[in-house]
N, C-alpha and C positions, 0 to 999 in steps of 0.2 A: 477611659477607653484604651485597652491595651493597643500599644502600634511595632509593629514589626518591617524587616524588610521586605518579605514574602509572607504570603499566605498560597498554599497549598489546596486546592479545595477539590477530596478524593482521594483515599492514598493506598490504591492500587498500584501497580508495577511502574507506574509514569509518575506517579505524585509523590510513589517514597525515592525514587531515584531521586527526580528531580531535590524536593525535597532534601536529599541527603548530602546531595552536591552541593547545595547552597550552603548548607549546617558547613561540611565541611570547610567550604570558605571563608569561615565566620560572619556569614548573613544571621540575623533572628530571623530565624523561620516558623510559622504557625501550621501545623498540618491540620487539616479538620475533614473526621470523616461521618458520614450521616450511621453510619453500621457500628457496630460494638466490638467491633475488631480492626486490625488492616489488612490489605492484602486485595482488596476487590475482588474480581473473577477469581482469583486464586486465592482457596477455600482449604487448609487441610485440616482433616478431623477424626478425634481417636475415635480409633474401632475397632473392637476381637483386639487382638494381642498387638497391632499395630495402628496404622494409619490409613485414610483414603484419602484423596482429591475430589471434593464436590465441583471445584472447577479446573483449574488446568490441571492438567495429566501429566504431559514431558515436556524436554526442552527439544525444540524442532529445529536439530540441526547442530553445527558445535565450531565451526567456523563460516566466519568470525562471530561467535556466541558472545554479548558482554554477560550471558547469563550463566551459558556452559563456563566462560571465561573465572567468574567470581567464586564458582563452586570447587574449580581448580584451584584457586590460587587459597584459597577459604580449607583445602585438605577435605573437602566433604565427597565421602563416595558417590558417585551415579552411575547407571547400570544401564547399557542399550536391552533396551527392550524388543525380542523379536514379535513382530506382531505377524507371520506368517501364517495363515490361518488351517484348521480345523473346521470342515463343513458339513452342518447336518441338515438334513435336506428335513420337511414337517413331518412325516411319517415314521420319522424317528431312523432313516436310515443313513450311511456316511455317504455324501458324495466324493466323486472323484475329485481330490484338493490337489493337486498335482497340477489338474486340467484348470479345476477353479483359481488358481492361483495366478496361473500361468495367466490366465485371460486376465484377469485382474491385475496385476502387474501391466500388460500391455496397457488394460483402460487407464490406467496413473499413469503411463509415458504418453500418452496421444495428448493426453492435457497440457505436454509442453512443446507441442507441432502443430498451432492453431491451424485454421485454414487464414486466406487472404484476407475474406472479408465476417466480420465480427458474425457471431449468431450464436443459439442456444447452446451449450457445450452439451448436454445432454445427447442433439441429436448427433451434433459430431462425431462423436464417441461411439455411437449405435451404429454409424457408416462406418466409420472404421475400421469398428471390431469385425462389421458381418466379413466384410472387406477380407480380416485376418482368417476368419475363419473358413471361409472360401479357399483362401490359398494355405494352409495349413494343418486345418482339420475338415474337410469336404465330407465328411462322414456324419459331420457333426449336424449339418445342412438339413438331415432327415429328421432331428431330434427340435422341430420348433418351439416344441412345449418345453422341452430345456433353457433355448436361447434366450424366450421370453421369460422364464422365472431369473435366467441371471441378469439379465437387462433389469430387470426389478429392484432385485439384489444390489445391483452395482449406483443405479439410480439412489439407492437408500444409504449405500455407501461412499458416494460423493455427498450427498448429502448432508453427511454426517463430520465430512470432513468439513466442510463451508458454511453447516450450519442455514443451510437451506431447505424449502418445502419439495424442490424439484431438482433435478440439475439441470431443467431446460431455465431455471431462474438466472441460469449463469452465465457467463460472457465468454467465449472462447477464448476474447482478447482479454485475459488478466493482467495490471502488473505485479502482480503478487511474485518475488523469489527466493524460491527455496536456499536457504543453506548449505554449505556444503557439508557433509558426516553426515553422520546415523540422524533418523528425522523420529528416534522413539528412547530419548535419554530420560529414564525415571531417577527421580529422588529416593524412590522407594521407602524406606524407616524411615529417612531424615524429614521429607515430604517438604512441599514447594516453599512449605513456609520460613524454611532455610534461609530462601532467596531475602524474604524482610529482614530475620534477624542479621543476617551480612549487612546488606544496606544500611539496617540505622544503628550499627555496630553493639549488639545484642548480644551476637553468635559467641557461644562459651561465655556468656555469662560476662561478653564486655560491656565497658562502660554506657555503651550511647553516645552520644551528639549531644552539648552541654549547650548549643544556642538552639537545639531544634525541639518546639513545644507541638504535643501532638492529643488535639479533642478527640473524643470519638461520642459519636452518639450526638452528635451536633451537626444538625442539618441545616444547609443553608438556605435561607430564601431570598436574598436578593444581594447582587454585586450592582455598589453604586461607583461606575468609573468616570474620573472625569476626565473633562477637556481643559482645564487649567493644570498647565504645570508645575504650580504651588501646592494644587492640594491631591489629598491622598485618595486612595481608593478605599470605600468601606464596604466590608461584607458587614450583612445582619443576618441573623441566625435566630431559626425557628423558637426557639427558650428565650429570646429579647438581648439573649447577650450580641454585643457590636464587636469591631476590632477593623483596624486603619492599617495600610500597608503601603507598599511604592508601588506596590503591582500584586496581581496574583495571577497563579497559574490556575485552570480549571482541567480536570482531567476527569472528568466523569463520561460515561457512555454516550455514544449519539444518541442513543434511548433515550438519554434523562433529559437530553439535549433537546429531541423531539418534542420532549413533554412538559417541556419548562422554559424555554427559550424566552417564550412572551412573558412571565415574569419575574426569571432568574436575572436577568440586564435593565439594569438601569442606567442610561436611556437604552433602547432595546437596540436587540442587534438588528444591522446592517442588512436590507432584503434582500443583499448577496450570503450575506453568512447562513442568512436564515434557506435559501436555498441550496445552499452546499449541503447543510444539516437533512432535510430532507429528501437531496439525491444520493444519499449512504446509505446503505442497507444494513439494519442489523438484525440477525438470525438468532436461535436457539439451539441449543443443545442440553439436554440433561442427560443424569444420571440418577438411574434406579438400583441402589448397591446393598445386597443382600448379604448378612452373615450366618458361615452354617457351623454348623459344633464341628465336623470338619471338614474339610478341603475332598471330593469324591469326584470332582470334574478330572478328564486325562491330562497330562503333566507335560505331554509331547507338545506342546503348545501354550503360550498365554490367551488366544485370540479364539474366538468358536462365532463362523458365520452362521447366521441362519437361514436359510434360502426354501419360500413357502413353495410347495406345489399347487399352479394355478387350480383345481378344482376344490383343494379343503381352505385354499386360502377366501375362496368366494362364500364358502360357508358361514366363516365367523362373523358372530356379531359385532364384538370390541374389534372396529378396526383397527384402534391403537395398537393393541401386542401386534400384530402383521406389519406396523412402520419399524419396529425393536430390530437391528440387522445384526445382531449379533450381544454376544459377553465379552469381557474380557476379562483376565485374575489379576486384578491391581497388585504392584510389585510390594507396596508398602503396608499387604495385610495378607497372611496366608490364605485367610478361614474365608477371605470374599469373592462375592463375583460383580461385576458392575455391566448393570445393562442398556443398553446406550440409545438415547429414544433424540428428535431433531423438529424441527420445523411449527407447525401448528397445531400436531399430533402431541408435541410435547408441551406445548402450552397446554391442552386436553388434560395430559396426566399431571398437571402440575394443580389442575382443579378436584383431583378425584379423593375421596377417602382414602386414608392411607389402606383399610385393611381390603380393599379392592384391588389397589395395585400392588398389593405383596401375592393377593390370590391370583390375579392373573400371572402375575410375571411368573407365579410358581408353574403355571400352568402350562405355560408356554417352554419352558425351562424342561420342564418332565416329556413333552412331548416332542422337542427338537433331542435332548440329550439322554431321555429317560430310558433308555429300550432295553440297554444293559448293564444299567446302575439304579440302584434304589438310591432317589434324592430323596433327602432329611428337611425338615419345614424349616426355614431360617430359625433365627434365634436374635437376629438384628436384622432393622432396615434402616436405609437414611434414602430420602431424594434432593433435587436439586430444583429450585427456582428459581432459574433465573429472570425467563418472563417475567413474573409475579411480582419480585422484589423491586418494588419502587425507586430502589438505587440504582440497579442495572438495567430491565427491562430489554433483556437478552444477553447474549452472550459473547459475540461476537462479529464483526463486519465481514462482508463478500463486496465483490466485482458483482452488481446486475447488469443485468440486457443496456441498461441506458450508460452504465460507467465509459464505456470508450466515447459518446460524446460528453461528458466533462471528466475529460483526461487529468484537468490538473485540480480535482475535489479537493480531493485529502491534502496536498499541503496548502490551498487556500485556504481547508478549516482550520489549518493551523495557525495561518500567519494573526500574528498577535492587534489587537484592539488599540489604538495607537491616541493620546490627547494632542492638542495643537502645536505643541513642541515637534511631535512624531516620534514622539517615547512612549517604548510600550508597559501599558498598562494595565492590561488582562490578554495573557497567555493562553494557550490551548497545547494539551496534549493528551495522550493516547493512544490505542494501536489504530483507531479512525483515523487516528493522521497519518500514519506511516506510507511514504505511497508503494512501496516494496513488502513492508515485513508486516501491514495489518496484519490482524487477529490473532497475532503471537503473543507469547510475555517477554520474548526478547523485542518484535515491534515497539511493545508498550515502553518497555526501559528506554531504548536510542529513542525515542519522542520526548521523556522525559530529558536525557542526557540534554539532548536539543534546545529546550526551551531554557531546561539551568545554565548551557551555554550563551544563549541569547541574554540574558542577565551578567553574566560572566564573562566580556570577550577576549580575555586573556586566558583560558583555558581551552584546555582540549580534548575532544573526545578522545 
């Protein structure tokens, strides 16, 4: 039975950090991940003449970024991405994006001016805004059937950020905080998967980490941790193969967490842990990214809202394309567009024939942008599963309605599995733990950093 210092188990953004710290330390480190690649939520994959992101997009934010930080110091170009939008309203006409923007800019600043006491962020934002528009735009007042498709619009576009079904799902009182810089740094050519090859020293073709051993395709079913000091901790693995360690780190999704807890741990976890696990929320997001022979969408923009008119929006059948709140032209492929679906709507498309959701999304595509361009029928698709994918089973975590009474979740689910010594023995990390930077890949890294520290106390982040 092979034994090492560390086992890794996951190696997403928190497991190859983690992971890579240790190697560099000269720990034996074992990675093992259940997928056929690494990287976790962050997915990049050739497409047309370059690349796309099936999961993360950019790097949100750049100070203090350890991930903007790596790309700097690594010489690899990254490119702020303006995401300032282009709005076609369903009947194929432009709305005023001037106006639309502007409102929309305000609803992202009210998100960091909670009121006193905690409550839906959705409705906050709707008091708000009318609030602004009262004093602002009074004219606007007469236009209800406006207010309410942007209220729709805007609902679909937090959404989309948080990875939630509503934005009344969300807690006024976040701790989530932003970065300071641009909140829309793309890889573009180079694509996320940069960030792996830097970490486990790949990038240009260098050597690697000569104590870091890394499975893939090797799913775990069960971590036996003890409480005697003397003996080791064994993972067993779905194939029969075993492997002994001092400790491991687990860095897999609350998802997988949710959905295995009762017999990933042996003996199980703690009815505290198992309740922290349970009051985290994790959301979806996909993407549906189309390739066309070539590039016909306008150029004055990356970003194209879509905002339905309440009477043709009551019509359709597929309510899914009317959750779709926009495209956007991924940096790291000329020829694509990627269309950005959220919540339980996208679990929906995540179930559908492919050749139904290339027809709708074209559909929906011609009728927001079609009126005076002739669109071409893709010539590539890809979508994203994250639901689905038994590894992840979402995409990322939010603040819900219950988070501000258990303030301090996320580092509870971090804090490590301890045997009778009060040495830890199975680690947690992720962007679930971060109680700041969840659902980032820079969150997911400092979780990682964190835990390789906790094994390491003579080092620094």
């Amino acid at each position: 039975m092979a034994s090492y210092d560390t086992i890794v188990i996951g190696m997403g953004a928190a497991g190859t950090t983690a992971a890579s710290m240790l190697a560099k330390a000269g720990k034996r480190v074992l990675g093992l991940d259940a997928q056929d690649r690494i990287g976790g939520r962050v997915n990049t994959v050739p497409f047309g003449d370059g690349v796309v992101e099936l999961g993360a997009e950019w790097i949100h934010g750049t100070r203090p970024s350890p991930v903007y930080d790596l790309a700097i110091q690594n010489n690899v170009s990254v490119i702020e991405q303006d995401i300032s939008m282009e709005v076609f309203m369903s009947d194929g006409s432009l709305a005023d994006k001037e106006l639309v923007n502007e409102l929309l800019n305000f609803c992202l600043q009210v998100v960091d001016d909670p009121p006193p006491t905690p409550g839906p962020l959705g409705q906050h934002i709707t008091k708000k805004l009318m609030d602004y528009i009262k004093d602002k735009h009074p004219s606007l007042l007469n236009d209800q059937a406006f207010i309410q498709e942007f209220l729709s619009f805007m609902d679909l576009m937090v959404d989309n950020y948080e990875a939630t079904d509503s934005w009344n799902d969300i807690t006024t009182e976040s701790r989530y905080e932003e970065l300071e810089g641009h909140q829309h740094v793309s890889w573009h050519k180079n694509g996320y998967k940069t960030l792996f090859e830097i970490l486990l020293n790949t990038y240009k073709n260098g050597p690697g980490l000569p104590t870091l051993t890394i499975k893939l395709k090797t799913e775990v079913s069960q971590i036996v941790w003890p409480q005697d000091p003397e003996a080791k901790v064994v993972v067993k693995c779905k194939d029969g193969a075993e492997y002994t360690a001092d400790n491991v780190i687990v860095t897999v999704s609350v998802g997988v967490l949710k959905e295995r807890h009762s017999t990933l741990f042996s003996p199980r976890l703690p009815p505290q842990k198992v309740s922290l696990i349970n009051s985290i929320s994790l959301g979806v997001v996909d993407k549906i990214i189309l390739l066309f022979p070539h590039s016909w969408w306008p150029k004055t923009n990356t970003f194209y809202a879509f905002i339905w008119k309440t009477e043709e929006k009551e019509k359709v059948q597929d309510v899914w394309i009317t959750k779709i709140f926009g495209a956007s032209s991924p940096m790291g492929c000329d020829k694509a567009l990627t269309l950005w679906t959220n919540g339980e709507y996208a679990k929906l498309v995540e179930t559908l024939p492919e050749d139904v959701v290339k027809r709708k999304a074209m559909e929906l595509l011609r009728r927001f942008m079609g009126a005076k361009v002739t669109i071409p029928e893709p010539i590539g698709m890809l979508r994203s599963t994250w639901y689905s994918n038994p590894y992840t089973r979402g995409s990322y975590t939010y603040d819900n309605l219950s988070s501000p009474s258990h303030p301090t979740a996320r580092p509870d689910l971090a804090a490590p599995l301890t045997d009778s010594s009060g040495r830890a023995r199975v680690l947690f990390a992720g962007e679930a733990t971060h109680l700041t930077h969840f659902s980032t890949v820079h969150g997911a890294v400092e979780s990682g950093k964190r835990e390789a520290n906790r094994l390491l106390p003579s080092s620094k982040i």
